[in-house]
C-alpha positions, 0 to 999 in steps of 0.5 A: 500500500502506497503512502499518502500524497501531501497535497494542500488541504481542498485539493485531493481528488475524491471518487466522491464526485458531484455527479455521483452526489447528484444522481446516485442519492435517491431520497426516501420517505413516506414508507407504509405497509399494507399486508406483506408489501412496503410502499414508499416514495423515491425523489429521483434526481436523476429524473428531474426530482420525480416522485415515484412510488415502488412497491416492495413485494414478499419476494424480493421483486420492486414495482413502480407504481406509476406510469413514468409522466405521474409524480406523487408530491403535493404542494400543501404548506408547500412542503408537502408529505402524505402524498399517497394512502393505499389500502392495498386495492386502491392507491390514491395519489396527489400528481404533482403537474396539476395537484389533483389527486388520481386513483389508481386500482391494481392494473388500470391507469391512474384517473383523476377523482379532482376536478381541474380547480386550484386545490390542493389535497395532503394527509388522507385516509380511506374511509372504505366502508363509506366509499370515500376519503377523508383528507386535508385541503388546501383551497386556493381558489378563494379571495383573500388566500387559502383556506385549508379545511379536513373534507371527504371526497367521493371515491368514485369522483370527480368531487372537490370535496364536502368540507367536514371540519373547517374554522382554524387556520390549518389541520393534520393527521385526520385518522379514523378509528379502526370501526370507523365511528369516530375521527381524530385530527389536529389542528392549530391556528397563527401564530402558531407552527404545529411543534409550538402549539396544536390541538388534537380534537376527536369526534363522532361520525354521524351520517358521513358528518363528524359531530360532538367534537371535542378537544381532548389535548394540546393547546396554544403551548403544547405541541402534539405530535402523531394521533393513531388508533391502536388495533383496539381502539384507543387513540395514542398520540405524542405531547411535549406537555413535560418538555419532551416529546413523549408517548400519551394514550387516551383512555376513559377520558384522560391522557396516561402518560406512557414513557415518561423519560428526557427523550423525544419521540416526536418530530417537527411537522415540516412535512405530513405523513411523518410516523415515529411510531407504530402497532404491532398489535393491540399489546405491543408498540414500535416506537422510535425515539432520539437521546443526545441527537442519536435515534433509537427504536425500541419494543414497548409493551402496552401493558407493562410499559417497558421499553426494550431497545433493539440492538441496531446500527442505525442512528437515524430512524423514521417513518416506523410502520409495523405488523406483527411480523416485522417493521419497516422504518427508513434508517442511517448510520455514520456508514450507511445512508439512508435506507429503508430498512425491515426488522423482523420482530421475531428473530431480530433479523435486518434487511435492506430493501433500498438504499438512497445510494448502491455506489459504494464508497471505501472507508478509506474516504468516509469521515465518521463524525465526532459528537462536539459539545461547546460553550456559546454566548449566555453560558449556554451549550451548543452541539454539533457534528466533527467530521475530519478530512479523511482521504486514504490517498492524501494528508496535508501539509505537516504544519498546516490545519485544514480550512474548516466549513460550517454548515447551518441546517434549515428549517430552522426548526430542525435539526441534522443528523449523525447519518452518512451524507455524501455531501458532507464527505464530497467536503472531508475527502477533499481535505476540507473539515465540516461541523454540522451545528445543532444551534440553539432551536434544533430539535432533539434537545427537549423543548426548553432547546427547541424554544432557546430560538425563540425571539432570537432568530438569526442571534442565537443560531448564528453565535452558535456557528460562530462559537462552534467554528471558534472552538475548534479553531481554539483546539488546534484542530482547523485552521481559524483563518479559513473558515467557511460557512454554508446554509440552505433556506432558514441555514441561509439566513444564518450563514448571512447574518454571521457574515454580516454581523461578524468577521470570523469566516473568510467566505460563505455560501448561501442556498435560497437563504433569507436576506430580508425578514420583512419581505419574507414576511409579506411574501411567502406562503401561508404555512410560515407567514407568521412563523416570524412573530415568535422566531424575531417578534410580531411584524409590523410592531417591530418593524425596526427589529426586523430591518435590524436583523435583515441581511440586507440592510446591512451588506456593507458590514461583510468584508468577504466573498459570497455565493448565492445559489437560488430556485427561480420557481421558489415560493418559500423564499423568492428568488428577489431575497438572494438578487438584492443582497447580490446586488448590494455586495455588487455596489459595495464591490466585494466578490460575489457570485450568483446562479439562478437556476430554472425550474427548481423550487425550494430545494434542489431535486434536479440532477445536474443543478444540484451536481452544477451547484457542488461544483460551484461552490467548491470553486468558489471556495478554491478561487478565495482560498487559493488551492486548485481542486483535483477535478477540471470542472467549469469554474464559477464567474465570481465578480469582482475577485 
C-alpha cells in the first residue's frame, strides 16, 4: 500500500464526485405497509426530482407504481408529505403537474377523482366502508388566500370535496378509528407552527358528518405530535406537555402518560405523513425515539410499559410502520445512508430493501463524525457534528490545519443528523473539515432547546456557528483563518447574518437563504407567514427589529466573498431575497457570485443543478482560498475577485 500524497488541504481528488452526489442519492420517505408489501416514495434526481412510488413485494421483486409522466408530491404548506394512502386495492395519489389527486386500482391507469380547480389535497385516509376519503385541503381558489379545511371526497369522483371540519387556520393527521365511528385530527391556528402549539380534537361520525367534537389535548403551548388508533381502539398520540416529546394514550377520558423519560419521540411537522411510531398489535408498540441527537427504536409493551431497545446500527430512524411480523422504518448510520430498512420482530433479523445510494464508497474516504459539545454566548451549550478530512490517498501539509466549513441546517426548526451524507464527505475527502451545528432551536434537545430560538432568530443560531467554528479553531484542530460557512433556506439566513454581523469566516455560501425578514414576511406562503412573530417578534410592531436583523440592510458590514445559489420557481423564499443582497455586495464591490437556476423550487431535486451547484461552490471556495481542486470542472464567474 502506497503512502499518502501531501497535497494542500481542498485539493485531493475524491471518487466522491458531484455527479455521483447528484444522481446516485435517491431520497426516501413516506414508507407504509399494507399486508406483506412496503410502499414508499423515491425523489429521483436523476429524473428531474420525480416522485415515484415502488412497491416492495414478499419476494424480493420492486414495482413502480406509476406510469413514468405521474409524480406523487403535493404542494400543501408547500412542503408537502402524505402524498399517497393505499389500502392495498386502491392507491390514491396527489400528481404533482396539476395537484389533483388520481386513483389508481391494481392494473388500470391512474384517473383523476379532482376536478381541474386550484386545490390542493395532503394527509388522507380511506374511509372504505363509506366509499370515500377523508383528507386535508388546501383551497386556493378563494379571495383573500387559502383556506385549508379536513373534507371527504367521493371515491368514485370527480368531487372537490364536502368540507367536514373547517374554522382554524390549518389541520393534520385526520385518522379514523379502526370501526370507523369516530375521527381524530389536529389542528392549530397563527401564530402558531404545529411543534409550538396544536390541538388534537376527536369526534363522532354521524351520517358521513363528524359531530360532538371535542378537544381532548394540546393547546396554544403544547405541541402534539402523531394521533393513531391502536388495533383496539384507543387513540395514542405524542405531547411535549413535560418538555419532551413523549408517548400519551387516551383512555376513559384522560391522557396516561406512557414513557415518561428526557427523550423525544416526536418530530417537527415540516412535512405530513411523518410516523415515529407504530402497532404491532393491540399489546405491543414500535416506537422510535432520539437521546443526545442519536435515534433509537425500541419494543414497548402496552401493558407493562417497558421499553426494550433493539440492538441496531442505525442512528437515524423514521417513518416506523409495523405488523406483527416485522417493521419497516427508513434508517442511517455514520456508514450507511439512508435506507429503508425491515426488522423482523421475531428473530431480530435486518434487511435492506433500498438504499438512497448502491455506489459504494471505501472507508478509506468516509469521515465518521465526532459528537462536539461547546460553550456559546449566555453560558449556554451548543452541539454539533466533527467530521475530519479523511482521504486514504492524501494528508496535508505537516504544519498546516485544514480550512474548516460550517454548515447551518434549515428549517430552522430542525435539526441534522449523525447519518452518512455524501455531501458532507464530497467536503472531508477533499481535505476540507465540516461541523454540522445543532444551534440553539434544533430539535432533539427537549423543548426548553427547541424554544432557546425563540425571539432570537438569526442571534442565537448564528453565535452558535460562530462559537462552534471558534472552538475548534481554539483546539488546534482547523485552521481559524479559513473558515467557511454554508446554509440552505432558514441555514441561509444564518450563514448571512454571521457574515454580516461578524468577521470570523473568510467566505460563505448561501442556498435560497433569507436576506430580508420583512419581505419574507409579506411574501411567502401561508404555512410560515407568521412563523416570524415568535422566531424575531410580531411584524409590523417591530418593524425596526426586523430591518435590524435583515441581511440586507446591512451588506456593507461583510468584508468577504459570497455565493448565492437560488430556485427561480421558489415560493418559500423568492428568488428577489438572494438578487438584492447580490446586488448590494455588487455596489459595495466585494466578490460575489450568483446562479439562478430554472425550474427548481425550494430545494434542489434536479440532477445536474444540484451536481452544477457542488461544483460551484467548491470553486468558489478554491478561487478565495487559493488551492486548485483535483477535478477540471467549469469554474464559477465570481465578480469582482
Amino acid at each position: 500500500m502506497s503512502r499518502p500524497k501531501i497535497r494542500p488541504y481542498g485539493s485531493w481528488s475524491s471518487p466522491i464526485t458531484a455527479e455521483l452526489v447528484a444522481s446516485e442519492s435517491l431520497r426516501l420517505f413516506e414508507i407504509t405497509l399494507v399486508g406483506e408489501r412496503t410502499t414508499w416514495i423515491e425523489m429521483r434526481p436523476a429524473e428531474d426530482g420525480r416522485h415515484a412510488i415502488v412497491h416492495r413485494y414478499a419476494d424480493g421483486s420492486r414495482a413502480e407504481a406509476l406510469p413514468p409522466a405521474f409524480s406523487a408530491r403535493t404542494r400543501v404548506h408547500e412542503y408537502g408529505g402524505g402524498a399517497y394512502v393505499s389500502d392495498g386495492e386502491t392507491l390514491i395519489f396527489s400528481n404533482w403537474k396539476d395537484q389533483r389527486l388520481y386513483r389508481q386500482d391494481t392494473g388500470d391507469e391512474p384517473q383523476p377523482i379532482t376536478p381541474q380547480v386550484d386545490a390542493r389535497y395532503a394527509d388522507g385516509v380511506i374511509d372504505r366502508q363509506r366509499g370515500r376519503l377523508i383528507y386535508v385541503r388546501e383551497d386556493h381558489t378563494a379571495d383573500g388566500g387559502p383556506v385549508n379545511a379536513i373534507v371527504a371526497i367521493s371515491l368514485e369522483g370527480p368531487s372537490e370535496g364536502e368540507v367536514l371540519i373547517s374554522g382554524n387556520d390549518f389541520y393534520a393527521s385526520p385518522r379514523l378509528s379502526p370501526d370507523g365511528r369516530r375521527l381524530a385530527w389536529l389542528n392549530w391556528n397563527h401564530p402558531n407552527m404545529p411543534w409550538q402549539g396544536t390541538e388534537l380534537w376527536v369526534g363522532e361520525v354521524e351520517d358521513g358528518l363528524i359531530v360532538r367534537q371535542e378537544q381532548v389535548a394540546g393547546g396554544a403551548e403544547t405541541s402534539i405530535f402523531q394521533p393513531q388508533w391502536s388495533p383496539d381502539g384507543l387513540l395514542y398520540f405524542v405531547s411535549d406537555r413535560t418538555n419532551w416529546w413523549n408517548l400519551y394514550r387516551l383512555r376513559e377520558g384522560k391522557a396516561e402518560h406512557l414513557v415518561d423519560r428526557a427523550a423525544e419521540f416526536g418530530r417537527p411537522q415540516w412535512v405530513f405523513g411523518m410516523s415515529t411510531y407504530d402497532f404491532a398489535s393491540a399489546e405491543r408498540m414500535v416506537c422510535s425515539y432520539t437521546q443526545d441527537g442519536i435515534w433509537h427504536l425500541g419494543s414497548l409493551d402496552l401493558k407493562t410499559l417497558e421499553l426494550i431497545p433493539f440492538d441496531l446500527p442505525y442512528t437515524d430512524i423514521s417513518y416506523v410502520r409495523a405488523t406483527a411480523e416485522r417493521t419497516v422504518f427508513r434508517g442511517g448510520s455514520p456508514t450507511e445512508p439512508l435506507s429503508v430498512v425491515e426488522l423482523d420482530l421475531n428473530r431480530g433479523d435486518i434487511e435492506i430493501l433500498r438504499r438512497s445510494t448502491e455506489v459504494p464508497v471505501g472507508k478509506g474516504y468516509l469521515s465518521g463524525p465526532r459528537a462536539v459539545e461547546f460553550h456559546t454566548a449566555n453560558g449556554r451549550t451548543a452541539y454539533g457534528f466533527y467530521y475530519a478530512p479523511k482521504n486514504l490517498d492524501y494528508q496535508g501539509p505537516p504544519e498546516a490545519r485544514p480550512p474548516l466549513l460550517v454548515i447551518s441546517h434549515g428549517g430552522p426548526t430542525s435539526a441534522t443528523t449523525s447519518t452518512l451524507d455524501l455531501e458532507v464527505q464530497y467536503w472531508t475527502s477533499r481535505g476540507i473539515a465540516v461541523l454540522d451545528v445543532n444551534y440553539r432551536g434544533s430539535t432533539g434537545y427537549g423543548r426548553a432547546y427547541r424554544r432557546e430560538l425563540e425571539g432570537e432568530w438569526g442571534v442565537a443560531d448564528m453565535e452558535d456557528c460562530v462559537n462552534g467554528a471558534r472552538y475548534l479553531a481554539d483546539q488546534n484542530e482547523v485552521d481559524g483563518q479559513r473558515l467557511l460557512i454554508r446554509g440552505g433556506s432558514a441555514g441561509g439566513y444564518t450563514t448571512l447574518r454571521a457574515l454580516t454581523s461578524r468577521q470570523d469566516f473568510a467566505a460563505g455560501a448561501s442556498y435560497y437563504g433569507v436576506s430580508d425578514l420583512k419581505a419574507l414576511t409579506e411574501e411567502t406562503h401561508k404555512f410560515e407567514s407568521h412563523y416570524l412573530d415568535r422566531l424575531v417578534g410580531p411584524y409590523p410592531e417591530q418593524k425596526d427589529l426586523y430591518r435590524e436583523r435583515s441581511p440586507l440592510y446591512h451588506a456593507d458590514e461583510i468584508s468577504c466573498p459570497v455565493i448565492f445559489l437560488q430556485g427561480a420557481e421558489d415560493q418559500v423564499v423568492p428568488p428577489d431575497q438572494a438578487e438584492l443582497m447580490a446586488d448590494a455586495l455588487r455596489e459595495k464591490g466585494l466578490p460575489v457570485a450568483y446562479l439562478l437556476f430554472e425550474g427548481e423550487q425550494h430545494g434542489f431535486r434536479r440532477a445536474k443543478t444540484i451536481q452544477r451547484a457542488l461544483e460551484a461552490e467548491l470553486s468558489f471556495y478554491a478561487q478565495v482560498l487559493g488551492f486548485e481542486p483535483a477535478e477540471h470542472t467549469e469554474p464559477v464567474d465570481i465578480e469582482g475577485l
